[in-house]
VODRENSE-619493 format. One record per atom (N, C-alpha, C): residue in one letter; x, y, z. Coordinates in nm, 4 decimals. Each point is the difference from the previous one (the first is absolute). Layout:
// VODRENSE-619493
+--------+----------+----------+----------+
! residu !        x !        y !        z !
+--------+----------+----------+----------+
!      a !        X !        Y !        Z !
...
+--------+----------+----------+----------+
***
This chain:
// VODRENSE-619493
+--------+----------+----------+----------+
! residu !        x !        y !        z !
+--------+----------+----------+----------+
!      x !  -2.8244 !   5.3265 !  -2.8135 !
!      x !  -0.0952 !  -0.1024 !   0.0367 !
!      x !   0.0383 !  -0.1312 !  -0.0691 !
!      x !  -0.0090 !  -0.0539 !   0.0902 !
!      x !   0.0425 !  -0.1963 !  -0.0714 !
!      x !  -0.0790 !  -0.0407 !  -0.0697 !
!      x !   0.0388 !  -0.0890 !  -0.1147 !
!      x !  -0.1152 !  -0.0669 !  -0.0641 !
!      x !  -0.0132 !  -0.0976 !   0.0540 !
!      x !  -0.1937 !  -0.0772 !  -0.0133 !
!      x !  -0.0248 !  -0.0854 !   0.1250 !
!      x !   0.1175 !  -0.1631 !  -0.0376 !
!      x !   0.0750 !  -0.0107 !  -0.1125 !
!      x !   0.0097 !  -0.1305 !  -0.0004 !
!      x !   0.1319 !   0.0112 !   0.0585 !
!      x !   0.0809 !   0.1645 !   0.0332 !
!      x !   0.0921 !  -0.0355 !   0.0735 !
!      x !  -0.0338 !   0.0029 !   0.1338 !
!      x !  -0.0823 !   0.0261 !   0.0312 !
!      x !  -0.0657 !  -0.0211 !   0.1336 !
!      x !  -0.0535 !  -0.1456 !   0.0428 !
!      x !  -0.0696 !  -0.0835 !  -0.1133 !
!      x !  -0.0194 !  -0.1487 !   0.0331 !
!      x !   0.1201 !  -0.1087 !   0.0169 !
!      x !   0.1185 !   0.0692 !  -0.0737 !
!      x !   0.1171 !  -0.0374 !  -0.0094 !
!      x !   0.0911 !   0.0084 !   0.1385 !
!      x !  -0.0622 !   0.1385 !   0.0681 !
!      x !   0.0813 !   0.0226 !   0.1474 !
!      x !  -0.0703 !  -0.0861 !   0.1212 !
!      x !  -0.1412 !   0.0022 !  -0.0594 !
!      x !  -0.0639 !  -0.0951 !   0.1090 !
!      x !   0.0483 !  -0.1578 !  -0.0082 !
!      x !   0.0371 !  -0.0182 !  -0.1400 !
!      x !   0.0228 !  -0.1773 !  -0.0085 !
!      x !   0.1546 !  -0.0388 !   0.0543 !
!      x !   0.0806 !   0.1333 !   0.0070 !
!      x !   0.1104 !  -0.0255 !   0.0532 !
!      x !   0.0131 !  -0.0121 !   0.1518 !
!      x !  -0.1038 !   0.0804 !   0.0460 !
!      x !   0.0480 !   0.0423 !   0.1364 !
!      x !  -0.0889 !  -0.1186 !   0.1007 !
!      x !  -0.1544 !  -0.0176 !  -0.0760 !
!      x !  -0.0666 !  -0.1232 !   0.1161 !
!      x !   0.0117 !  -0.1282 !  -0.0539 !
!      x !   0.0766 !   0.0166 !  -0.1286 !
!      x !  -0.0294 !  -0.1859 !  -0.0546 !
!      x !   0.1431 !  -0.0172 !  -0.0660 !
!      x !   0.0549 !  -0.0281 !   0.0939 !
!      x !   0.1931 !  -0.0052 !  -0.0822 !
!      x !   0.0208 !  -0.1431 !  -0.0351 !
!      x !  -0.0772 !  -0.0952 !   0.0579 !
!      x !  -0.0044 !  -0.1265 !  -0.0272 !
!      x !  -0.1303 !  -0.0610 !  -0.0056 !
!      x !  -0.0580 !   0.0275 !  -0.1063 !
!      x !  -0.1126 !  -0.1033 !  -0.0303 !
!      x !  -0.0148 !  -0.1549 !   0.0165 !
!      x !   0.1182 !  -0.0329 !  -0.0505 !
!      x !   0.0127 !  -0.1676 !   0.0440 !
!      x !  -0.0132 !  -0.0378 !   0.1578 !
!      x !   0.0737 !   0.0753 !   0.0746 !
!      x !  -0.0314 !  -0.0581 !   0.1435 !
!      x !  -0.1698 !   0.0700 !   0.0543 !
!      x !  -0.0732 !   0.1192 !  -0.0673 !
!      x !  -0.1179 !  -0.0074 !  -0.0028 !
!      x !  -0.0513 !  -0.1004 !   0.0124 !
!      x !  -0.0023 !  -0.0520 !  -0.1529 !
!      x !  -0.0521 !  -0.1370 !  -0.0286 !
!      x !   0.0363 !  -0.1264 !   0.0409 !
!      x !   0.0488 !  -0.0294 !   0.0068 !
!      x !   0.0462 !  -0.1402 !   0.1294 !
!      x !  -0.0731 !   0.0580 !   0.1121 !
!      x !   0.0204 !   0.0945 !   0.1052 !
!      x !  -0.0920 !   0.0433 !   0.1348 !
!      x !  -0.1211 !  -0.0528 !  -0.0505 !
!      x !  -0.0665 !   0.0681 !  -0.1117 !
!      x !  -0.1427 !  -0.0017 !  -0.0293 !
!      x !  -0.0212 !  -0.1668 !  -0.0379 !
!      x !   0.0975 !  -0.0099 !  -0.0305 !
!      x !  -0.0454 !  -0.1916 !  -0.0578 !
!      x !   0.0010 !  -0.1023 !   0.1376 !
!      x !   0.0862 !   0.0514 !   0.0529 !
!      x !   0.0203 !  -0.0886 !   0.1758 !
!      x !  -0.1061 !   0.0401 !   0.0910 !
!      x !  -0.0953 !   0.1301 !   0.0131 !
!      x !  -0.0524 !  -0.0128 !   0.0380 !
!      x !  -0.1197 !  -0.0307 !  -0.0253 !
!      x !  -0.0337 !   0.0323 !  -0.1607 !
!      x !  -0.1629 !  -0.1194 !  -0.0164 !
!      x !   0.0410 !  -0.1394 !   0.0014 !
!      x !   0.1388 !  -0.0612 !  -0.0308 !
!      x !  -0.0407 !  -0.1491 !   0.0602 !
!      x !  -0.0069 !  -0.0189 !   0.1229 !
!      x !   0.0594 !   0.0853 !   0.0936 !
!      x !   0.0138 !  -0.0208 !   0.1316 !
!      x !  -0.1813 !   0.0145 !   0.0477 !
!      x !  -0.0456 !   0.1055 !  -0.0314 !
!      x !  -0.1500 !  -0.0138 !   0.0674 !
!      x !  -0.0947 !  -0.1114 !  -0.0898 !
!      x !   0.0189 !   0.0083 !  -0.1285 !
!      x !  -0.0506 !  -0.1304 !  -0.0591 !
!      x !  -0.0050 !  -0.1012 !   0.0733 !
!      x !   0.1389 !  -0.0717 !   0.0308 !
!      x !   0.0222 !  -0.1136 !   0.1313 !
!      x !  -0.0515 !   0.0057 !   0.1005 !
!      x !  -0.0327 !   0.1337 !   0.0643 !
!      x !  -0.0689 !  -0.0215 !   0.1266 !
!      x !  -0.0997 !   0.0309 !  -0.0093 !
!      x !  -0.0655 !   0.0322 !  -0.1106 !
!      x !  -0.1285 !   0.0083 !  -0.0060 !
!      x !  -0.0903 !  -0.1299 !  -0.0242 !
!      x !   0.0915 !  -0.0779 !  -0.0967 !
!      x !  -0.0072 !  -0.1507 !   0.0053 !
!      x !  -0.0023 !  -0.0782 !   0.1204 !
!      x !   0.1135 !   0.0327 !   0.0636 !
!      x !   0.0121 !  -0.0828 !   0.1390 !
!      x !  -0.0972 !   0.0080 !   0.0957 !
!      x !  -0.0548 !   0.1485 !   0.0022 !
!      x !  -0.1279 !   0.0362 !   0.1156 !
!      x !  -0.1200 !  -0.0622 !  -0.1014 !
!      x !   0.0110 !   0.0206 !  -0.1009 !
!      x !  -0.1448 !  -0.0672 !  -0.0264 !
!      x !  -0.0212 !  -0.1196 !   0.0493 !
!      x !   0.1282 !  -0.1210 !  -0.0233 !
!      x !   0.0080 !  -0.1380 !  -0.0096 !
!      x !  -0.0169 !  -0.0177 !   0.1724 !
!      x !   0.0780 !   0.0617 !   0.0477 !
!      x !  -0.0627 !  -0.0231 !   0.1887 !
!      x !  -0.0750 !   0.0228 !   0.0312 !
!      x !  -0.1015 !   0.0919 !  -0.0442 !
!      x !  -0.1426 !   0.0308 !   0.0166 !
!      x !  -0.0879 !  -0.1436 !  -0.0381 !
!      x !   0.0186 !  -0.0143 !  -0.1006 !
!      x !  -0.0533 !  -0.1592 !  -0.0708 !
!      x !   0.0278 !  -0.1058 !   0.0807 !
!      x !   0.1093 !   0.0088 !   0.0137 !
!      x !   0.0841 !  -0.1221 !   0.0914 !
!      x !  -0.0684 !  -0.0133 !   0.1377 !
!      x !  -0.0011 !   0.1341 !   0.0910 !
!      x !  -0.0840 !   0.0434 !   0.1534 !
!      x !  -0.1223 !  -0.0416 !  -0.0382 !
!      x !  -0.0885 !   0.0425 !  -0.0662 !
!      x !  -0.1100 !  -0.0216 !  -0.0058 !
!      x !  -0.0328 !  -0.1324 !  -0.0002 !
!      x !   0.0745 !  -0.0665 !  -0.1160 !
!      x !  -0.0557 !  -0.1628 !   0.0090 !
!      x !   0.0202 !  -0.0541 !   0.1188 !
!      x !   0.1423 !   0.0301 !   0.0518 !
!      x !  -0.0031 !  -0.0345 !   0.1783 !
!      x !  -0.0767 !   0.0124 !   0.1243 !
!      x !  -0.0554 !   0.1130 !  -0.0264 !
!      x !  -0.0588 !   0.0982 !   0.0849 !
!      x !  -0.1454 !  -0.0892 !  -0.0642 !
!      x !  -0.0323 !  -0.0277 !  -0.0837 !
!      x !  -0.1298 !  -0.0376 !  -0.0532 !
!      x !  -0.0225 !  -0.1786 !   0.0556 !
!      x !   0.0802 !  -0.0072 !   0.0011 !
!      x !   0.0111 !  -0.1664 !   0.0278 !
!      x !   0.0457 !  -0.0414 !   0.1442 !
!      x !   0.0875 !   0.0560 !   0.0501 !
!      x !   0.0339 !  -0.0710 !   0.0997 !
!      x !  -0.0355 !   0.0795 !   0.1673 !
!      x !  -0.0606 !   0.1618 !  -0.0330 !
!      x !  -0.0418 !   0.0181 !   0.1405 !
!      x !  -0.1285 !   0.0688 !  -0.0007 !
!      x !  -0.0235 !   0.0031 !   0.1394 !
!      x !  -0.1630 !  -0.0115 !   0.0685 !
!      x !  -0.0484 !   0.1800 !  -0.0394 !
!      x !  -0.0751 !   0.0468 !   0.0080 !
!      x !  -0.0729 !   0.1312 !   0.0332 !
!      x !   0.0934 !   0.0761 !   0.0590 !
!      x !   0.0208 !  -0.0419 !   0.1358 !
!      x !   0.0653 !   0.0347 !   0.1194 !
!      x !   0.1189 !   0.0519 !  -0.0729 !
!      x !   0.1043 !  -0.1107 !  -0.0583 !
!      x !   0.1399 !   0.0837 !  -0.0653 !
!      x !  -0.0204 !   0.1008 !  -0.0991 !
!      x !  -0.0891 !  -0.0021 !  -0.0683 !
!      x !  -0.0203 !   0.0712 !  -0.1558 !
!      x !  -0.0646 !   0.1261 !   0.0642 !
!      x !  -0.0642 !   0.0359 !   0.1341 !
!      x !   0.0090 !   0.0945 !   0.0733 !
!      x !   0.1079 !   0.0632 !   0.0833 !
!      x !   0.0346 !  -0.0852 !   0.0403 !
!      x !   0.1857 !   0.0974 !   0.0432 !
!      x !   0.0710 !   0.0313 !  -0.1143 !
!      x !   0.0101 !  -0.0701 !  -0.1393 !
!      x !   0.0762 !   0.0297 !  -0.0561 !
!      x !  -0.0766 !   0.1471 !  -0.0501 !
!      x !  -0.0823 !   0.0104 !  -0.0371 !
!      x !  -0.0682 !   0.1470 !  -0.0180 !
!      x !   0.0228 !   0.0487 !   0.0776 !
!      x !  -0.0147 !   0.0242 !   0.1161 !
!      x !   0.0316 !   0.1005 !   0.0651 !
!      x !   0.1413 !   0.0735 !   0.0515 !
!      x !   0.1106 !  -0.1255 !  -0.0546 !
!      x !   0.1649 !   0.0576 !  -0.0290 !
!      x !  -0.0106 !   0.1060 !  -0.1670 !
!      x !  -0.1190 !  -0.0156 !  -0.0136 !
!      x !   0.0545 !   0.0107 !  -0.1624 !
!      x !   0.0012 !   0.1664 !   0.0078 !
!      x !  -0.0455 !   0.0978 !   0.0581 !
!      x !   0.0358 !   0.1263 !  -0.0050 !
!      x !   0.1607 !  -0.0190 !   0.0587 !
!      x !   0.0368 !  -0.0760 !   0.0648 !
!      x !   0.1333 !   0.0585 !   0.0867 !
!      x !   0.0809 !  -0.0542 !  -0.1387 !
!      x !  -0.0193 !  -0.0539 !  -0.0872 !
!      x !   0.1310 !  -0.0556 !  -0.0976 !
!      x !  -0.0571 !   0.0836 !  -0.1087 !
!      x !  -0.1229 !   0.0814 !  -0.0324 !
!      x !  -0.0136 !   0.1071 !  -0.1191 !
!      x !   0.0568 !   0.1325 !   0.0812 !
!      x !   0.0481 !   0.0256 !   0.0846 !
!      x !   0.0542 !   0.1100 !   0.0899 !
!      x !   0.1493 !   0.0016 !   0.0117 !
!      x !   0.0183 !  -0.1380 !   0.0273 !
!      x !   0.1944 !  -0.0057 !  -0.0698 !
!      x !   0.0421 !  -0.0043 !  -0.1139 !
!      x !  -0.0743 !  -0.0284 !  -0.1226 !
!      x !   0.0688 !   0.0043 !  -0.0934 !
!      x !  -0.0228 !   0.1248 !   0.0158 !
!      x !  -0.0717 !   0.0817 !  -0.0296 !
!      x !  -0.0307 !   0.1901 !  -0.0174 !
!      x !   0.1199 !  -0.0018 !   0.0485 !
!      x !   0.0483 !  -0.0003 !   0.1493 !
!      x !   0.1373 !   0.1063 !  -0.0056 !
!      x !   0.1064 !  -0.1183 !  -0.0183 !
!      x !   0.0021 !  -0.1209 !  -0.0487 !
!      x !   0.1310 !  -0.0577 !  -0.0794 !
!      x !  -0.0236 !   0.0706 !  -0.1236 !
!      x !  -0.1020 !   0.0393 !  -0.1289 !
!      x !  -0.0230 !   0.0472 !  -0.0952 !
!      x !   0.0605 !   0.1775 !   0.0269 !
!      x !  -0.0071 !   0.0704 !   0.0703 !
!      x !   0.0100 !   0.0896 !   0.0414 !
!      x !   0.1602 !   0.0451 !   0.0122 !
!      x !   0.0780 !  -0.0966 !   0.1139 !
!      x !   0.0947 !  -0.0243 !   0.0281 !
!      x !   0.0967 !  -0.0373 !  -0.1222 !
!      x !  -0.0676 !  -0.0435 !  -0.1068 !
!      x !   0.0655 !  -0.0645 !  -0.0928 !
!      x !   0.0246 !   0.0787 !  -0.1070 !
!      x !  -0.0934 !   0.1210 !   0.0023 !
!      x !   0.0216 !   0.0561 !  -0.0973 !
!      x !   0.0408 !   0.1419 !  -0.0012 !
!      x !   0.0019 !   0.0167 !   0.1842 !
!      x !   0.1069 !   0.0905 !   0.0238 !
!      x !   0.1591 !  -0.0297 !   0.0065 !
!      x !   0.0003 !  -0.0839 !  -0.0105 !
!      x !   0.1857 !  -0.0590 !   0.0516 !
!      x !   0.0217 !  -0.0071 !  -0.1524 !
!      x !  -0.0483 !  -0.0374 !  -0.0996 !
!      x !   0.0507 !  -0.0378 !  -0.1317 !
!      x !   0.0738 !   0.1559 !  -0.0726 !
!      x !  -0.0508 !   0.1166 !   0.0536 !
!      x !   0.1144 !   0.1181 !  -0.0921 !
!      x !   0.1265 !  -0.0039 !   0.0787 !
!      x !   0.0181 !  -0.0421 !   0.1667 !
!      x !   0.0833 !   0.0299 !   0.0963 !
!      x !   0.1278 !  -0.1161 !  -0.0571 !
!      x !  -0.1017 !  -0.1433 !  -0.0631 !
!      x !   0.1480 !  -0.0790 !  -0.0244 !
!      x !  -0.0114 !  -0.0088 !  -0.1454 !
!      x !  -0.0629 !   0.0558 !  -0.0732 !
!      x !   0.0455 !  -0.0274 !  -0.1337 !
!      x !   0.1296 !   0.1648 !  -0.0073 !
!      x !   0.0083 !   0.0837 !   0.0889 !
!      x !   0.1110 !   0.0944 !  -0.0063 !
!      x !   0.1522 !  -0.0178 !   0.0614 !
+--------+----------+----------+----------+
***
């Protein structure tokens, strides 16, 4: 029977052979959603003041009523996106 630290030792070899490129992935991708989490906030802010100022009832009602069809594409761009990412990171 193995002792467990040669066993934590077989696990650190076999799923984590490079920690450094771990960490870079993990660092690129919280700035990467950081940024766009920034960016969607700031267009939200940005739409709104537009949307607040420059049109009638009438537009600020069509634009609601696109707004399920663009929370329905990101789902399968989000979806899409995060199935393709094991296919090309191999």
């Amino acid at each position: 029977m193995k002792h467990v630290s040669e066993i934590r030792s077989l696990i650190k070899e076999k799923y984590n052979p490079l920690p450094e490129i771990t960490a870079g992935v993990f660092a690129m991708t919280m700035g990467a959603y950081f940024l766009s989490s920034l960016m969607s906030t700031m267009g939200s802010v940005i739409d709104g003041f537009i949307i607040g100022h420059t049109m009638k009832t009438t537009d600020i009602g069509a634009l609601s009523l696109t707004s399920p069809v663009w929370f329905i594409l990101g789902i399968i761009y989000s979806i899409l996106m995060m199935g393709s990412q094991p296919f090309c990171a191999s």
